[in-house]
C-alpha positions as a Markdown table, in Angstrom:
| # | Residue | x | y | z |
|---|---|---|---|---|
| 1 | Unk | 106.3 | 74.9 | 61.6 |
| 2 | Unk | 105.1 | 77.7 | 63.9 |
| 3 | Unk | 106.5 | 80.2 | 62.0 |
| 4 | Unk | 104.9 | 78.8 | 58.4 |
| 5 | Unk | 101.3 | 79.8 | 60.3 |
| 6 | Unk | 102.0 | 82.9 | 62.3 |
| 7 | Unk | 103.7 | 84.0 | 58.7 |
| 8 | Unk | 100.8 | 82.6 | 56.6 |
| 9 | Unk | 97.6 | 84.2 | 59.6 |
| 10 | Unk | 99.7 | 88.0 | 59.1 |
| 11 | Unk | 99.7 | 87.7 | 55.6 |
| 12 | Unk | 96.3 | 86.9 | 55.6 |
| 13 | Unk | 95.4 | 89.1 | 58.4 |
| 14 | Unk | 97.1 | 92.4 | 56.1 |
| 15 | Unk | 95.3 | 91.5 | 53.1 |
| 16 | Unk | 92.2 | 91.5 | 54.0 |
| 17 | Unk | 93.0 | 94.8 | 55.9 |
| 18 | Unk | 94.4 | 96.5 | 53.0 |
| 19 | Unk | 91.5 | 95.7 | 50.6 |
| 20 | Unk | 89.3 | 96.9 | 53.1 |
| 21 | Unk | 91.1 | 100.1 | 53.5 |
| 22 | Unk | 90.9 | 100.6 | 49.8 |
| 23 | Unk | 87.1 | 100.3 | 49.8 |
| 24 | Unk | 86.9 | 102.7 | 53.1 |
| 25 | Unk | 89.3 | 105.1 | 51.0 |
| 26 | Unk | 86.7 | 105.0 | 48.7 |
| 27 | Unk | 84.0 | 105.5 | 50.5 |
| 28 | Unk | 85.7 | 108.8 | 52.0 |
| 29 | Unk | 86.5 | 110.5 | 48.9 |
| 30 | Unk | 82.6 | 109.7 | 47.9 |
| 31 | Unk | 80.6 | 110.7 | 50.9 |
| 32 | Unk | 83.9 | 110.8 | 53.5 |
| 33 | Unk | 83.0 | 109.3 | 57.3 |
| 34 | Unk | 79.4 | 108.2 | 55.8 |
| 35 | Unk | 81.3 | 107.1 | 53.1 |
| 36 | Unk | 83.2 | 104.4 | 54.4 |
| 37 | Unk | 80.7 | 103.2 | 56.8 |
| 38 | Unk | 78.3 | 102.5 | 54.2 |
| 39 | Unk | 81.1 | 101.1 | 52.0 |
| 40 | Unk | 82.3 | 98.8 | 55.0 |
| 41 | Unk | 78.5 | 98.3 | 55.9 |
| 42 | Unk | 77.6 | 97.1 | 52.2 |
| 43 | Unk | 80.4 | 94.6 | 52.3 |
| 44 | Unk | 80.0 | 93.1 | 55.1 |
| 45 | Unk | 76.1 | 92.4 | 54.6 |
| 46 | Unk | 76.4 | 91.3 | 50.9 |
| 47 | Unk | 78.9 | 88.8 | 52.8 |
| 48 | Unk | 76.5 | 87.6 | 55.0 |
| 49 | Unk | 73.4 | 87.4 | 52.5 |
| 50 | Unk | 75.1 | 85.6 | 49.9 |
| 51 | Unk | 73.6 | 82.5 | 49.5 |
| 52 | Unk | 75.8 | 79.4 | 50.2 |
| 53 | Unk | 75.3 | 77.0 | 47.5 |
| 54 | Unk | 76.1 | 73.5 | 49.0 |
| 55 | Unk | 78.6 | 71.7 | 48.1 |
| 56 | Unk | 76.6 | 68.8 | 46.3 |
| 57 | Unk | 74.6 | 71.3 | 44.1 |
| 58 | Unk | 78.3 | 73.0 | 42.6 |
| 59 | Unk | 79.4 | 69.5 | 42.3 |
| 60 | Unk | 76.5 | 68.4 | 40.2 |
| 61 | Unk | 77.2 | 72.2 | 38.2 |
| 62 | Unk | 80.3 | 70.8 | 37.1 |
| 63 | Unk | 79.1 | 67.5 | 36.3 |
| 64 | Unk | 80.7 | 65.6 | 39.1 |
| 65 | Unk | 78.8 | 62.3 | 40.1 |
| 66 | Unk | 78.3 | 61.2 | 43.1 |
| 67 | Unk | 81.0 | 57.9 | 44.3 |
| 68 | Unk | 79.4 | 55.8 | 46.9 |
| 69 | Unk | 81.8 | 54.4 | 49.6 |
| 70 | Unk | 81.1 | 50.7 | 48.4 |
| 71 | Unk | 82.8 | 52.0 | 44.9 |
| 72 | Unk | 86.1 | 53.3 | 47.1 |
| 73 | Unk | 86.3 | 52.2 | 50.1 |
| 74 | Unk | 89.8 | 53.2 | 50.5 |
| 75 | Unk | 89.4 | 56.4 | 49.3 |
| 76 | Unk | 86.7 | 57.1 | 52.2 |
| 77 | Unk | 89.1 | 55.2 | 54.5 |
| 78 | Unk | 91.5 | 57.4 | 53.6 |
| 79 | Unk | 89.2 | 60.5 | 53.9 |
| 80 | Unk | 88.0 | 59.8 | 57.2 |
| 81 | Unk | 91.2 | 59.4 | 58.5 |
| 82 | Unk | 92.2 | 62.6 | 57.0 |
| 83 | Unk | 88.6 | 64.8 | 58.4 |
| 84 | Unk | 88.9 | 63.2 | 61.9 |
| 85 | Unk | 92.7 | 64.9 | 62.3 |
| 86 | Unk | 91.7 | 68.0 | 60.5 |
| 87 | Unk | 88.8 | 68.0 | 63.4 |
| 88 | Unk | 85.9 | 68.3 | 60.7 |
| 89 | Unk | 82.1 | 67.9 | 62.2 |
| 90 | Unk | 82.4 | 65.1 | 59.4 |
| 91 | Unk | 84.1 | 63.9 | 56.5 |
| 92 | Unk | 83.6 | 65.2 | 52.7 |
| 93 | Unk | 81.1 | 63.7 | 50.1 |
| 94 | Unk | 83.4 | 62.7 | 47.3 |
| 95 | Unk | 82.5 | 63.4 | 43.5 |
| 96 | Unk | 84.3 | 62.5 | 40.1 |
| 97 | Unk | 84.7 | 64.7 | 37.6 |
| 98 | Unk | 85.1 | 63.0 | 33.9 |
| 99 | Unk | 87.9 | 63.7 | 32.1 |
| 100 | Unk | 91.6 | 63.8 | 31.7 |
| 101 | Unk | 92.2 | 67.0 | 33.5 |
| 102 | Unk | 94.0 | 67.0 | 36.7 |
| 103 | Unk | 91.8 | 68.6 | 39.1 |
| 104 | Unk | 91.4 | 68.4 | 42.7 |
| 105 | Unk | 88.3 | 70.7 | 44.3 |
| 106 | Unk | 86.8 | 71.2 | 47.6 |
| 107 | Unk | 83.4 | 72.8 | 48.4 |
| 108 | Unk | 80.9 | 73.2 | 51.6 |
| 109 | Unk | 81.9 | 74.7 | 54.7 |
| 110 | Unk | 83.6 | 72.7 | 57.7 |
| 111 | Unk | 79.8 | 71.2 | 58.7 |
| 112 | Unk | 78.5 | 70.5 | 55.0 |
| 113 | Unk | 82.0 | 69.4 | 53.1 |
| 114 | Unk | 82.8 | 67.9 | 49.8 |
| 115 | Unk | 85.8 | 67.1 | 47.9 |
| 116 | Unk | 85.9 | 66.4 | 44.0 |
| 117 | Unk | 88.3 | 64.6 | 42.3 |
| 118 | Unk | 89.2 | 64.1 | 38.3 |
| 119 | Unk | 89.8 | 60.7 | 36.4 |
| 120 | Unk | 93.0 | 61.9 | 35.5 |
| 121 | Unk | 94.5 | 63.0 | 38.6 |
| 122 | Unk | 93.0 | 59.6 | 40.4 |
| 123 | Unk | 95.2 | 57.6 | 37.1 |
| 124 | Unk | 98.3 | 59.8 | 37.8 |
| 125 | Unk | 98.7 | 60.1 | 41.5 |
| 126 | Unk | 99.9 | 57.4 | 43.4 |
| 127 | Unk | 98.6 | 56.3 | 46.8 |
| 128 | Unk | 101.4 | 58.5 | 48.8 |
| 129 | Unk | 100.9 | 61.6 | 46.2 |
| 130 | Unk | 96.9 | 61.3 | 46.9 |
| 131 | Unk | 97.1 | 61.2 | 50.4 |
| 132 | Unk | 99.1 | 64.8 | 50.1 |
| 133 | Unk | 96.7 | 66.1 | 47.6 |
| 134 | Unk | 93.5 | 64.8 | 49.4 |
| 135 | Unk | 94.9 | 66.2 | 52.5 |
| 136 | Unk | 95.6 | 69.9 | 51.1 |
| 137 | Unk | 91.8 | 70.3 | 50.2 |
| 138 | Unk | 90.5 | 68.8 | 53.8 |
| 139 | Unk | 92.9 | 71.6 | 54.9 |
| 140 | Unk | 91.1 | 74.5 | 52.6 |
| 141 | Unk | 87.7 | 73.2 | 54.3 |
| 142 | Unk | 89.6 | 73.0 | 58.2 |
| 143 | Unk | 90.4 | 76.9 | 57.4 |
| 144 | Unk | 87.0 | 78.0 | 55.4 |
| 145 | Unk | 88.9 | 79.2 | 52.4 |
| 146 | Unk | 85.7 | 79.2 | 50.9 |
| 147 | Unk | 84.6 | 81.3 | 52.8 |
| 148 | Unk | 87.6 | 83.7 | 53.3 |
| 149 | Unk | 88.0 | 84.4 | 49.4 |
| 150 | Unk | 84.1 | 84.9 | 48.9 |
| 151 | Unk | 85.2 | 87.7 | 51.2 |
| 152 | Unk | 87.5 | 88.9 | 49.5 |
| 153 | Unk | 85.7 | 88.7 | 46.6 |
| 154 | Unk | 82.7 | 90.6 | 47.7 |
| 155 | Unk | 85.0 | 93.7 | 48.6 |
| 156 | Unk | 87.2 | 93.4 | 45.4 |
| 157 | Unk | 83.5 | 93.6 | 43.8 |
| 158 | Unk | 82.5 | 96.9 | 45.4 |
| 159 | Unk | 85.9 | 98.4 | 45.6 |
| 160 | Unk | 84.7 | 98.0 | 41.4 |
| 161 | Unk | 80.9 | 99.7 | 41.8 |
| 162 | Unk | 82.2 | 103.0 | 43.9 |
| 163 | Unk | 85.3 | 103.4 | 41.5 |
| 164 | Unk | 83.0 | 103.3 | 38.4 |
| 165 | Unk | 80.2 | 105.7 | 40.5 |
| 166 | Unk | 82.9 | 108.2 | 41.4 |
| 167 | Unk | 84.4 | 107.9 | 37.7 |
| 168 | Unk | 80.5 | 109.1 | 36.5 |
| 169 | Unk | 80.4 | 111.5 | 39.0 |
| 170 | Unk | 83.7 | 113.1 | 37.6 |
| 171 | Unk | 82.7 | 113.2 | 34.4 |
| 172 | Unk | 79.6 | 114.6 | 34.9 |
| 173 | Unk | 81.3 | 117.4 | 36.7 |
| 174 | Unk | 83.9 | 117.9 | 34.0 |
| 175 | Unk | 82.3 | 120.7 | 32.7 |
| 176 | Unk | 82.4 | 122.9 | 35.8 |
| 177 | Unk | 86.0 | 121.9 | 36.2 |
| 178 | Unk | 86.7 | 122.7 | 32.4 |
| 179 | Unk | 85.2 | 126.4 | 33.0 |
| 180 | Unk | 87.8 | 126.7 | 35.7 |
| 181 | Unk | 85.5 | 126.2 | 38.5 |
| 182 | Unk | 87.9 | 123.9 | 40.2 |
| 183 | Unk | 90.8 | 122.6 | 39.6 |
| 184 | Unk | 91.1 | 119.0 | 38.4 |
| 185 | Unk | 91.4 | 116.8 | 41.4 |
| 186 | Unk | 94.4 | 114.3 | 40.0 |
| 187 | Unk | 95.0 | 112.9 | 43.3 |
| 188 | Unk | 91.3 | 111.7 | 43.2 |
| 189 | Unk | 91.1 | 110.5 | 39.6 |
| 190 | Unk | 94.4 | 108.3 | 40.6 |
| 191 | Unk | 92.7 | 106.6 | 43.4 |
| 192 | Unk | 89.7 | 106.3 | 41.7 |
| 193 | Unk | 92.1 | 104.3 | 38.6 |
| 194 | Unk | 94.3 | 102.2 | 40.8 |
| 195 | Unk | 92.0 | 101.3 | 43.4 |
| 196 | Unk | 90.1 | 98.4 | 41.7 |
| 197 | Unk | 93.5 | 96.7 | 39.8 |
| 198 | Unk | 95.2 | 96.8 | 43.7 |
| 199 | Unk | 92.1 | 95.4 | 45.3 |
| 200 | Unk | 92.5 | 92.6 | 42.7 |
| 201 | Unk | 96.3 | 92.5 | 43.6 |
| 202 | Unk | 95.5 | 91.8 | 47.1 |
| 203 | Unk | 93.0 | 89.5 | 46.4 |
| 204 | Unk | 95.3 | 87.7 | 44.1 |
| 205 | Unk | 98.3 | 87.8 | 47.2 |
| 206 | Unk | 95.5 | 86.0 | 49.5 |
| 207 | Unk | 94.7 | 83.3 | 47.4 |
| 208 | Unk | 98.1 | 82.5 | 47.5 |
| 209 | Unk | 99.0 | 82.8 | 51.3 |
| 210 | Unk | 95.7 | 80.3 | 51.4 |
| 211 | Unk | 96.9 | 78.0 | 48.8 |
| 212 | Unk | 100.8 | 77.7 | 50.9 |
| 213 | Unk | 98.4 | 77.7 | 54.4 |
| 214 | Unk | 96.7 | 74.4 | 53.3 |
| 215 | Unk | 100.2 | 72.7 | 52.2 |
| 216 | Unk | 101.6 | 73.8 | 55.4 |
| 217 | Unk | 98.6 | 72.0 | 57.1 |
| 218 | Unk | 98.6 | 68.9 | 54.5 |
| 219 | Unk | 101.9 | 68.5 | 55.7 |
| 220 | Unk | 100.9 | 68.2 | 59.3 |
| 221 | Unk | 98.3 | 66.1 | 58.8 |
| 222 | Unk | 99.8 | 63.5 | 56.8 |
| 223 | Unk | 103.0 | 63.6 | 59.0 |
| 224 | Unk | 105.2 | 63.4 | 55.3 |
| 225 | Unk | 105.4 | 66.7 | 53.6 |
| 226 | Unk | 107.3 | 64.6 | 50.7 |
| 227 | Unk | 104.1 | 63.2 | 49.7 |
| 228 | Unk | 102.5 | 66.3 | 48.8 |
| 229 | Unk | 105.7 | 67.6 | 47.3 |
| 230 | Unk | 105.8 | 64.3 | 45.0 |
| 231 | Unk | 102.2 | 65.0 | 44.2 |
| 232 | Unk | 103.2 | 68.7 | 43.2 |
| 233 | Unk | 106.0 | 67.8 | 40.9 |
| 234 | Unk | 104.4 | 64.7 | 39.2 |
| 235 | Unk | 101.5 | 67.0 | 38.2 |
| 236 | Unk | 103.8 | 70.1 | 37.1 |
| 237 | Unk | 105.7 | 67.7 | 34.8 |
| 238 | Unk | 102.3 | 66.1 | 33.6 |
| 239 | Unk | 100.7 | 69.0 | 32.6 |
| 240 | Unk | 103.7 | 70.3 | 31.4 |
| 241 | Unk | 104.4 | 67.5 | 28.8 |
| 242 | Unk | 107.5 | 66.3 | 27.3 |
| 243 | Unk | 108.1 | 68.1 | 24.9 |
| 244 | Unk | 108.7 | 71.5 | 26.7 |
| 245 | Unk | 112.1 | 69.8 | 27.7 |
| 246 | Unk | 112.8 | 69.7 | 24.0 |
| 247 | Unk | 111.3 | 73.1 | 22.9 |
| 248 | Unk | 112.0 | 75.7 | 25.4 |
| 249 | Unk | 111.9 | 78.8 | 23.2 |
| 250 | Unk | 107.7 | 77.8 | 22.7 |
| 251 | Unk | 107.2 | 77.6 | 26.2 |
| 252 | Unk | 104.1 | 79.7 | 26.6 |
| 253 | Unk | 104.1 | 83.3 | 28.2 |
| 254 | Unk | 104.3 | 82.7 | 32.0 |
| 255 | Unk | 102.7 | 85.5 | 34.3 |
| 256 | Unk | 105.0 | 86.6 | 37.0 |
| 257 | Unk | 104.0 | 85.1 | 40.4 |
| 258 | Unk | 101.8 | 88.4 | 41.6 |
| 259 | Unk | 99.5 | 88.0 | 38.6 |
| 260 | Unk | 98.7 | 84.4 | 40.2 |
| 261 | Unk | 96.2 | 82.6 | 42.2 |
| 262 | Unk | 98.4 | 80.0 | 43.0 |
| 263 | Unk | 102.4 | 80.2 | 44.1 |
| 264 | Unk | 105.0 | 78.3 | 41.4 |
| 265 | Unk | 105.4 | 74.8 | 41.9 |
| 266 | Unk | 108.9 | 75.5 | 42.9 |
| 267 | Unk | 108.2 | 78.0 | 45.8 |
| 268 | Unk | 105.8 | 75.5 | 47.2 |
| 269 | Unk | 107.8 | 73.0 | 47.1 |
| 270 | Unk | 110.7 | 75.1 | 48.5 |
| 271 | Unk | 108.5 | 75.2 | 51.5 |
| 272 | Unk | 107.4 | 72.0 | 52.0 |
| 273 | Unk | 111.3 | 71.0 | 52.0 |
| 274 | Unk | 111.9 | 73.5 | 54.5 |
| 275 | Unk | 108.9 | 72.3 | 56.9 |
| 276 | Unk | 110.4 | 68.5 | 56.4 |
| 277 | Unk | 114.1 | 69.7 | 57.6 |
| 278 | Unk | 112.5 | 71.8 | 60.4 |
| 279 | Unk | 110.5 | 67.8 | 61.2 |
């Protein structure tokens, strides 16, 4: 189990150091050392100005309701249990979201959580399957996901703004460089193209290296990576349906795993098996 979170802190650690070379990259070719300090400098303040909506007012935004803890008490059993080995100031708020969809959702921060759960994944799961799934999102909250993909985000976001300024720039000089004043800088106009799609790559990669963090630390909390892995494969073949057995060839288009936010069902449950042999 070791290894699963040295693995998963590198990952995590070299994504977040790539994108932010590609934003200091930027910065250079713009304004070079001044550049990338005030590329470096406008990320990291837009990260620490954003407001932080709590986690009640997104809840409400999606039309979650509040569930008192007289309406499940086992559920808030079940959560405190959960918060109190995960080390959390305190347990989440719980909200249900109406529908059929099968949706599990954290928000907050570690001192202000909250955890929202659908209709239909409460009628699917079972109590073993829950406990997995509930577990996995107090795990996103232990780590601040939240707050480590709002980083992300914020850099993927200006990584976009200087690629698009230095694209204007360019084509206001492209007069000058059609007189032969200069030659045409390819080596800048293919940074200034690939940089935004491989920030988004890499912000892409880290949601994903999150998403197998919090199974590796459901599975330590709970003390039965099976659970979660049941959980997994009950909702794969639920959303799924039926009939895909039957009619392979309609199967939608797939996209391949680096165009996702969250790893295949089957490579996280690949993992989970491997954490219950290593148990």
């Amino acid at each position: 189990m070791p290894g699963f979170r040295v693995r998963n802190a590198l990952q995590t650690l070299a994504l977040l150091t790539g994108m932010a070379m590609v934003l200091g990259a930027l910065g250079w070719l713009l304004a070079e050392w001044a550049g990338v300090v005030w590329a470096l400098f406008m990320g990291a303040m837009t990260f620490l100005l954003v407001p932080r909506l709590p986690g009640a007012a997104l809840a409400r935004w999606m039309g979650a309701a509040p569930v008192r803890e007289v309406e499940a008490p086992d559920l808030y059993h079940l959560l405190d249990e959960l918060a109190l080995r995960a080390g959390l100031e305190q347990p989440p708020d719980l909200y249900l979201l109406p529908g059929p969809a099968l949706l599990a959702m954290s928000f907050g921060t570690r001192a202000n959580p909250s955890l929202a759960l659908s209709e239909g994944i409460l009628r699917v799961l079972d109590g073993r399957e829950l406990t997995g799934v509930l577990a996995h999102e107090i795990a996103h909250l232990r780590h601040d996901d939240l707050r480590v993909m709002l980083l992300a985000t914020v850099v993927g976001r200006i990584t976009a703004l200087l690629a698009m300024l230095g694209q204007l720039m360019l084509l206001f000089s492209l007069p000058a460089l059609m007189l032969g004043a200069e030659g045409i800088p390819w080596g800048v106009l293919a940074i200034l193209a690939f940089a935004p799609p491989l920030s988004d790559l890499m912000q892409l990669g880290l949601a994903r290296t999150r998403e197998y963090d919090a199974d590796a630390a459901a599975a330590r909390l709970t003390g039965d990576p099976g659970g979660l892995v049941r959980a997994l494969e009950r909702l794969e073949r639920t959303q799924r349906g039926g009939w895909e057995v039957w009619f392979r060839p309609l199967r939608p288009w797939e996209p391949p795993s680096w165009l996702r936010t969250h790893p295949s069902t089957e490579e996280r449950v690949r993992r989970l098996l491997d954490m219950a042999g290593e148990g």
